[in-house]
C-alpha positions as CSV (number, residue, x, y, z in Angstrom):
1,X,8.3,-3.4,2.4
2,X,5.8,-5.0,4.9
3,X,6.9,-7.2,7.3
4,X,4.9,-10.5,5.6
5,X,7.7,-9.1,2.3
6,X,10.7,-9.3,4.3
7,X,9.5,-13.0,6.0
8,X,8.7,-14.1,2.3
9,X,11.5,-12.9,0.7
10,X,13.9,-14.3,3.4
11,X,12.1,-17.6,2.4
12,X,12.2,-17.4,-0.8
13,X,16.3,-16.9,-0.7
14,X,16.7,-19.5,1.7
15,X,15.3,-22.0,0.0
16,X,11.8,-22.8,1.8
17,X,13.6,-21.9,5.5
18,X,12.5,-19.2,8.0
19,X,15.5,-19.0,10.4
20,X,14.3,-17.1,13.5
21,X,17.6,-15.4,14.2
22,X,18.2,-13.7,10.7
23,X,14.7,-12.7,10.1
24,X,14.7,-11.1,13.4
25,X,18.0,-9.0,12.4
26,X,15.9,-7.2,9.6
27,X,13.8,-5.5,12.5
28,X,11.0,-8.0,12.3
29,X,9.8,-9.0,16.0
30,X,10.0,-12.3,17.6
31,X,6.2,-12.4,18.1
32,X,5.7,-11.1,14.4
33,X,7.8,-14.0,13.4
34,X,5.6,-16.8,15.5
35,X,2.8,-15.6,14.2
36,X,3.8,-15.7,10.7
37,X,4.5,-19.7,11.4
38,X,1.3,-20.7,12.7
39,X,-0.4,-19.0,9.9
40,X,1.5,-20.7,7.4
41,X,1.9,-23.6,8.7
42,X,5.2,-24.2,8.9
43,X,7.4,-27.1,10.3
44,X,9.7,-26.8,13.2
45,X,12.6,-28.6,12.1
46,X,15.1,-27.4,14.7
47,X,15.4,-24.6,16.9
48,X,14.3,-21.7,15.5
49,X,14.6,-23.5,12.1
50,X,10.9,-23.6,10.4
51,X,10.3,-25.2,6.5
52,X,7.2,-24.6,4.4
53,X,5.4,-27.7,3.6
54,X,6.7,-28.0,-0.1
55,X,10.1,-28.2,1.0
56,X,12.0,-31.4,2.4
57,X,14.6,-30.9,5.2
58,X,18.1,-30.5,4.0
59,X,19.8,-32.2,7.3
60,X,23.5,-30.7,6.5
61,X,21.8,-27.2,6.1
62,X,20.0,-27.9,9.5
63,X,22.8,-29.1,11.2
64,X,24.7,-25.8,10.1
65,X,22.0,-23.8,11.5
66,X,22.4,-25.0,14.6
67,X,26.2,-25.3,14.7
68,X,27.6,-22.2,13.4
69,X,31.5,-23.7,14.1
70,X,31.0,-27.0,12.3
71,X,32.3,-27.1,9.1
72,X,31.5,-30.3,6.8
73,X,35.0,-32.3,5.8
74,X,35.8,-36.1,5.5
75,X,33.4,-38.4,3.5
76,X,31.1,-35.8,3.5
77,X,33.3,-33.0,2.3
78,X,34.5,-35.2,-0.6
79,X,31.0,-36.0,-1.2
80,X,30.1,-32.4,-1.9
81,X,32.5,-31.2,-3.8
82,X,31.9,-34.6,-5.8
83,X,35.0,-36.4,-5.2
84,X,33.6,-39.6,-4.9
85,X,30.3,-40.7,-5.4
86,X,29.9,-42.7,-2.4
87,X,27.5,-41.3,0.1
88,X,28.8,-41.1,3.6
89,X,27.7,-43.6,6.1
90,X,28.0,-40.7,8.9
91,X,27.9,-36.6,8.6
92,X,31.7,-35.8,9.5
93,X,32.3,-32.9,10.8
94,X,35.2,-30.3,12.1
95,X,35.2,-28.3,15.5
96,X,37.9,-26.2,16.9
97,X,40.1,-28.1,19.4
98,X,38.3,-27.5,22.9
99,X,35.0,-26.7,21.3
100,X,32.1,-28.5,23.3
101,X,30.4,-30.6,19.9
102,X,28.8,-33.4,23.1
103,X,24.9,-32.1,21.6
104,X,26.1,-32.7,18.0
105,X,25.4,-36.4,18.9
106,X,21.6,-36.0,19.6
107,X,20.7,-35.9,15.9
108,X,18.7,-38.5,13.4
109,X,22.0,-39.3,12.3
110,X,25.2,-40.4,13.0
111,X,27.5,-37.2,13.2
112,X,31.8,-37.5,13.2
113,X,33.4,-35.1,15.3
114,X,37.1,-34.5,14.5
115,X,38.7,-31.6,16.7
116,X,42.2,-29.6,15.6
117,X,44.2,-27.2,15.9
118,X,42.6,-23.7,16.0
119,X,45.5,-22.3,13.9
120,X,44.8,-24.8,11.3
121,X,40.8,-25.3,11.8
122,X,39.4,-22.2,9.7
123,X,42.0,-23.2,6.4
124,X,40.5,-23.2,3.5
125,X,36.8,-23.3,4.5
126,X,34.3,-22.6,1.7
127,X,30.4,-22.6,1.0
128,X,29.4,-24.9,-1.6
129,X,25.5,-25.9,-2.4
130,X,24.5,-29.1,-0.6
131,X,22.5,-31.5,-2.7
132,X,19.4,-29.8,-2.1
133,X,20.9,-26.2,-3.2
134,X,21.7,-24.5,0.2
135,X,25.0,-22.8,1.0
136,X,26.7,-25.3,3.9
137,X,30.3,-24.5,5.2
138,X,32.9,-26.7,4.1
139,X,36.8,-27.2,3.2
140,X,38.1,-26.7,-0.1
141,X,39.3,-29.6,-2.6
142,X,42.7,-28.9,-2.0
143,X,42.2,-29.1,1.9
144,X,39.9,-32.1,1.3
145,X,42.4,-33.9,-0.7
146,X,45.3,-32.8,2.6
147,X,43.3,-34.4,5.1
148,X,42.7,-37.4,3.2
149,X,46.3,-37.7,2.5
150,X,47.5,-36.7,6.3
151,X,44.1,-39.5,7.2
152,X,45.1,-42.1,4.8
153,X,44.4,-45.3,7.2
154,X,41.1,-44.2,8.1
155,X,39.8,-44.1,4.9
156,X,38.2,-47.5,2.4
157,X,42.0,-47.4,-0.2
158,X,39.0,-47.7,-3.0
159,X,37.3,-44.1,-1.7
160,X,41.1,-42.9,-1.1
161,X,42.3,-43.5,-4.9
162,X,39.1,-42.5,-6.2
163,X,39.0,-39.0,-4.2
164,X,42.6,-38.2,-5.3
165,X,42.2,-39.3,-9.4
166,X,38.9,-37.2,-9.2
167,X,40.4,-34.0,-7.7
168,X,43.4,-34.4,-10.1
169,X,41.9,-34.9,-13.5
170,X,39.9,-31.6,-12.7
171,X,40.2,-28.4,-14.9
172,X,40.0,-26.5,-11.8
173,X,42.4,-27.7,-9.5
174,X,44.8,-25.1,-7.6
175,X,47.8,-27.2,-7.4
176,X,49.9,-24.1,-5.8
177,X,47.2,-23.9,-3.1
178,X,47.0,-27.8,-2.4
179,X,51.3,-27.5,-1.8
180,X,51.0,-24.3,0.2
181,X,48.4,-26.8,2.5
182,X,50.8,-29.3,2.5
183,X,53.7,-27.0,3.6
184,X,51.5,-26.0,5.9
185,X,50.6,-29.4,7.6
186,X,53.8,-30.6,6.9
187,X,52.9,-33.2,3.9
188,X,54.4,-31.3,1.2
189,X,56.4,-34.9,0.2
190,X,53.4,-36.9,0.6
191,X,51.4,-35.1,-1.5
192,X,54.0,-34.5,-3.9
193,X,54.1,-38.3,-4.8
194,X,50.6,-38.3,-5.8
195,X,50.9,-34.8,-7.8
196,X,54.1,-35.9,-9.5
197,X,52.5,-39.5,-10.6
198,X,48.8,-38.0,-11.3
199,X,49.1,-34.9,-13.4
């Protein structure tokens, strides 16, 4: 396979994106790559994150691109996994307690940082399709539904109720793994109000 193959096929399974980093990891060079982009055209996005010109930037993918440690939880999590239908007014975001996340704030958009406990941070983390079809890191349902249980006050109570009747009418819900979170974070009572009343 020709180098031009490996660039085009690595665009073609991400969706209309040439990451620099990852195409360089299949032994094409640097220069190779930057030459490939000017040929073709394509749009700089972010650093080292280029689109072709039939494709329209997916900012959560971007974002991720750029912030290997983030993972997408909050509105935006509940969003994804289709939990409410609300779109969130700001991307929300969680970091590793100690974690520097002072350049997620220069963005077109309004990004929510939330930091925690590194024993706790990587739980339940996922990769689900964002809307436009690329894999972004996220939390789980049942991790999604924990936080908005352990967040309740920060939350609109009409997103709240909505969120927790969605994720427990679904067919595939993991109730054991939504208590073993809750032992976990110690809400296992909390949460077993809402699992006793809803299911």
């Amino acid at each position: 396979m020709t180098k031009k193959e490996k660039i085009k096929e690595f665009i073609e399974k991400y969706n209309g994106y040439l990451i620099t980093s990852l195409v360089c990891k299949e032994d094409v060079s640097k220069t190779y790559v930057a030459k490939y982009i000017k040929e073709y055209g394509m749009e700089k996005v972010a650093r080292g994150v280029y689109i072709t010109d039939d494709v329209w930037p997916d900012d959560l993918f971007i974002l991720q691109q750029r912030n290997s440690v983030i993972v997408y939880s909050g509105e935006t999590a509940l969003y994804l996994h289709g939990l409410t239908d609300k779109e969130y007014s700001s991307v929300c975001v969680t970091v590793p307690q100690g974690y520097n996340a002072s350049h997620l704030k220069n963005n077109n958009f309004e990004v929510s940082v939330k930091y925690v406990a590194t024993e706790i941070y990587d739980t339940g983390i996922c990769e689900i399709p964002s809307s436009s079809g690329n894999s972004v890191r996220t939390y789980d349902k049942e991790r999604c539904i924990c936080d908005l249980i352990m967040n309740r006050n920060k939350y609109e109570v009409q997103l709240f109720q909505t969120a927790i009747k969605e994720y427990m009418s679904l067919k595939d819900k993991k109730l054991s793994q939504l208590i073993f979170y809750a032992d976990k974070f110690g809400i296992r009572d909390e949460v077993m109000k809402y699992v006793e009343v809803l299911v």
